[in-house]
C-alpha positions in Angstrom: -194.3 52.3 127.5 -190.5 52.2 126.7 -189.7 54.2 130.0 -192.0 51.5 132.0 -189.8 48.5 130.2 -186.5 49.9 130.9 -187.1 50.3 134.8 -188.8 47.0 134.8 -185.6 45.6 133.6 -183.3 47.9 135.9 -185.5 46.6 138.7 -184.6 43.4 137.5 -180.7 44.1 137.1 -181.0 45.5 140.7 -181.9 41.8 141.8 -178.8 40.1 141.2 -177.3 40.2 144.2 -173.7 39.3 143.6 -173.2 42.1 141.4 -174.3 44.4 144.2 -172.6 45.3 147.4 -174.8 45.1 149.9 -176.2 41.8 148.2 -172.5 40.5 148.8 -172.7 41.6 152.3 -175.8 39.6 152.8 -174.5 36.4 151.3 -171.5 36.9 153.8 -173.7 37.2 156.9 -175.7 34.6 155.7 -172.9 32.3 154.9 -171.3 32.7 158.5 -174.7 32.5 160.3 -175.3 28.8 158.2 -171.5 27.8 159.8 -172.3 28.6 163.5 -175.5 26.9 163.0 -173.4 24.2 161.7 -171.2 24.2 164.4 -173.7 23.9 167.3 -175.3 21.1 165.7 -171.7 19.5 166.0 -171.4 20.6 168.9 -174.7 19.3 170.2 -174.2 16.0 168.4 -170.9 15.2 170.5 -172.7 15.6 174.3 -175.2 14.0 172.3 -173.0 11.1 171.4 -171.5 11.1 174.7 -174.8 10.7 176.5 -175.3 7.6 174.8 -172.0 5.6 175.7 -172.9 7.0 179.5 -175.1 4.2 181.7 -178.7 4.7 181.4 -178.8 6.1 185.3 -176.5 8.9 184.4 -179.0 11.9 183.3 -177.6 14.9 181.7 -178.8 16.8 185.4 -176.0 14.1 186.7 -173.4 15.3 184.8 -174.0 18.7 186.1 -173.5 17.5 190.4 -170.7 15.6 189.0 -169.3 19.0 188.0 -170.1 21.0 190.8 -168.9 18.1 193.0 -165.4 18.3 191.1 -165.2 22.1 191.6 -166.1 21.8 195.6 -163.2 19.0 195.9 -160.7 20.9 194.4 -161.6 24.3 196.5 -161.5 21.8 199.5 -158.2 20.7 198.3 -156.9 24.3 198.1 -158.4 25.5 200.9 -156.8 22.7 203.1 -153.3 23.2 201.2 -153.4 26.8 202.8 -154.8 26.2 206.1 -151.5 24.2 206.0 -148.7 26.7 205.0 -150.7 29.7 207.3 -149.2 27.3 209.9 -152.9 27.2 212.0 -153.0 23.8 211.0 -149.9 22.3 212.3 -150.7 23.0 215.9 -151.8 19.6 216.9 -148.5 17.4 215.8 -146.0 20.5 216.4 -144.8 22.5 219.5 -143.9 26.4 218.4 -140.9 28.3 219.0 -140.0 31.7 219.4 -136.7 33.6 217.5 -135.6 36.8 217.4 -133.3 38.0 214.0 -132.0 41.4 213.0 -132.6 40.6 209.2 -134.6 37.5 207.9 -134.7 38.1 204.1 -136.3 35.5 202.0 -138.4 34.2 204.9 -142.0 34.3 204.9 -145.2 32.4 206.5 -144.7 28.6 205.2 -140.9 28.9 204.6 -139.0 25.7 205.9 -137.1 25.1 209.4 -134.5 22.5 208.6 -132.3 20.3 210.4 -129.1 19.0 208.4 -131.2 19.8 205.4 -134.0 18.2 206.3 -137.6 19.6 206.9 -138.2 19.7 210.7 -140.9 22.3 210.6 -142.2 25.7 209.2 -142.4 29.2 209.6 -145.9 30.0 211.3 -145.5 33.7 211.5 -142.9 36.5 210.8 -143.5 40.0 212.4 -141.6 43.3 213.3 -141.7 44.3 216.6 -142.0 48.3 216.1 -139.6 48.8 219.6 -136.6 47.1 218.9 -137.4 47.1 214.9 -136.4 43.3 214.8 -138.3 40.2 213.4 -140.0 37.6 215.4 -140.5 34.8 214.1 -142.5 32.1 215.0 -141.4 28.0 214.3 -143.5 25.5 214.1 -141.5 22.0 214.4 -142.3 18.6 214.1 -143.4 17.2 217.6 -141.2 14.1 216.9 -137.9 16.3 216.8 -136.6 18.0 219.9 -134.2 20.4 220.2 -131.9 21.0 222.2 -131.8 24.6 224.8 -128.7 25.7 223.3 -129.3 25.6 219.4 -128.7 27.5 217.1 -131.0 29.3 214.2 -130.0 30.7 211.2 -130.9 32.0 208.0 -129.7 30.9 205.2 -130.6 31.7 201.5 -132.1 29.1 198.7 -129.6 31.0 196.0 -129.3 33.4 193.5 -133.1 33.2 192.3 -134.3 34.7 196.0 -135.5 32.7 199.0 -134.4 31.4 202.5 -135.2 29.1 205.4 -134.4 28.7 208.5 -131.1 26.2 209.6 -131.1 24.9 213.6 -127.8 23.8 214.4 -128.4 21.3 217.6 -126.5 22.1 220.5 -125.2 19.7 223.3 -127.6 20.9 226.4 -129.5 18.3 228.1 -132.6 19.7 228.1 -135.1 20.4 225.3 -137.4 23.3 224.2 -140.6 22.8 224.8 -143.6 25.1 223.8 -143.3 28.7 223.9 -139.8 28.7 224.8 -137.5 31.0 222.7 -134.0 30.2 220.4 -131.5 32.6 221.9 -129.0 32.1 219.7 -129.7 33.2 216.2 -128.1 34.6 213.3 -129.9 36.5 210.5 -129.9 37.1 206.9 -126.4 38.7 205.3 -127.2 40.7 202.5 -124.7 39.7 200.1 -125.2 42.9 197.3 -124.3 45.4 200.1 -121.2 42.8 201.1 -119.9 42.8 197.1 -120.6 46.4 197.1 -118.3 47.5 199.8 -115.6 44.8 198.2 -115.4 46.7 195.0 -116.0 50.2 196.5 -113.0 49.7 199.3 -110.2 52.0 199.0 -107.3 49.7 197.7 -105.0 49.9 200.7 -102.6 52.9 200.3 -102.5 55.8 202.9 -104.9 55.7 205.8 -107.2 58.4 206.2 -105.1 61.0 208.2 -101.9 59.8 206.3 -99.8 61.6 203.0 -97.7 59.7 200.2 -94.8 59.5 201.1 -92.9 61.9 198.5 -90.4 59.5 196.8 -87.6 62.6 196.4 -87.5 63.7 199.8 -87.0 67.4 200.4 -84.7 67.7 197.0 
């Protein structure tokens, strides 16, 4: 009868659950499951909350079109920002122009064509032609500007941080480019780390190649 009474009372000692681990372990779960609960109830009181200031016409199924019409106007917005700098959709107010460069570093599709620093155009397309292993490029400019036959294009560099657009210099010709015609004159990128190179690798202006120091004792 004792043994019966002791693991009555060991059963019972087995019961109290903060004493034991896995009972801790279940008031922890338990605990955390009681403060998500919590927190979707919050959660669900604030749209709840916010349905109710909303006009009675406005339906939760609203707010969800409302969304989707958000997310459409924004791609539209995006996809219209691109159809832009691809240079496809400035064919209808701008005349393009060919040019030929031996180096056009820093340009790419959308990069400016400027006039005296202002914006006259962009760069529609940039490509290598595999036979003579120069760049066409393709300018698109503002139909409002014209340009003289004799111009000149350059390339010039946006700074240190990387970047370039293309510079027209207007010449004095009488008449104009028109579509499809070509700048003749150009000038192309300079790459400036291969210029400070050569500066501080040069020989430093004794004897030319070919040439001995003179010997300053003569044949003594």
């Amino acid at each position: 009868m004792s043994a019966v009474i002791r693991a009555r009372r060991g059963f019972s000692r087995s019961q109290n659950w903060p004493s034991h681990p896995i009972g801790a372990l279940h008031e922890v779960v338990v605990s955390h499951l009681r403060e998500n609960e919590r927190q979707s109830s919050e959660g669900k009181g604030l749209i709840a909350a916010i349905a109710r200031r909303l006009p009675d016409s406005i339906s939760p199924d609203h707010l969800t079109y409302i969304g989707l019409a958000a997310a459409a106007f924004v791609a539209a917005g995006f996809l219209a920002f691109a159809y832009g700098v691809s240079g496809k959709g400035l064919d209808r107010d701008h005349y393009r122009l060919g040019a030929v460069f031996g180096r056009v570093d820093g340009v790419t599709v959308g990069s400016e064509v400027r006039i005296a620093g202002v914006k006259v155009g962009s760069v529609a397309a940039n490509k290598l032609d595999p036979k003579t292993y120069e760049a066409n490029v393709e300018l698109a400019i503002d139909g409002s500007v014209a340009i003289p036959q004799d111009s000149i294009a350059k390339v010039v560099s946006d700074g240190i941080l990387g970047g370039a657009h293309i510079a027209i210099e207007p010449g004095g010709a009488e008449e104009m480019l028109v579509e499809g015609d070509r700048i003749t004159i150009t000038q192309g990128s300079v790459d400036l780390l291969s210029l400070a190179v050569q500066a501080f690798t040069a020989p430093g202006g004794k004897a030319k190649s070919g040439e001995k120091d003179a010997d300053p004792l003569g044949d003594m």
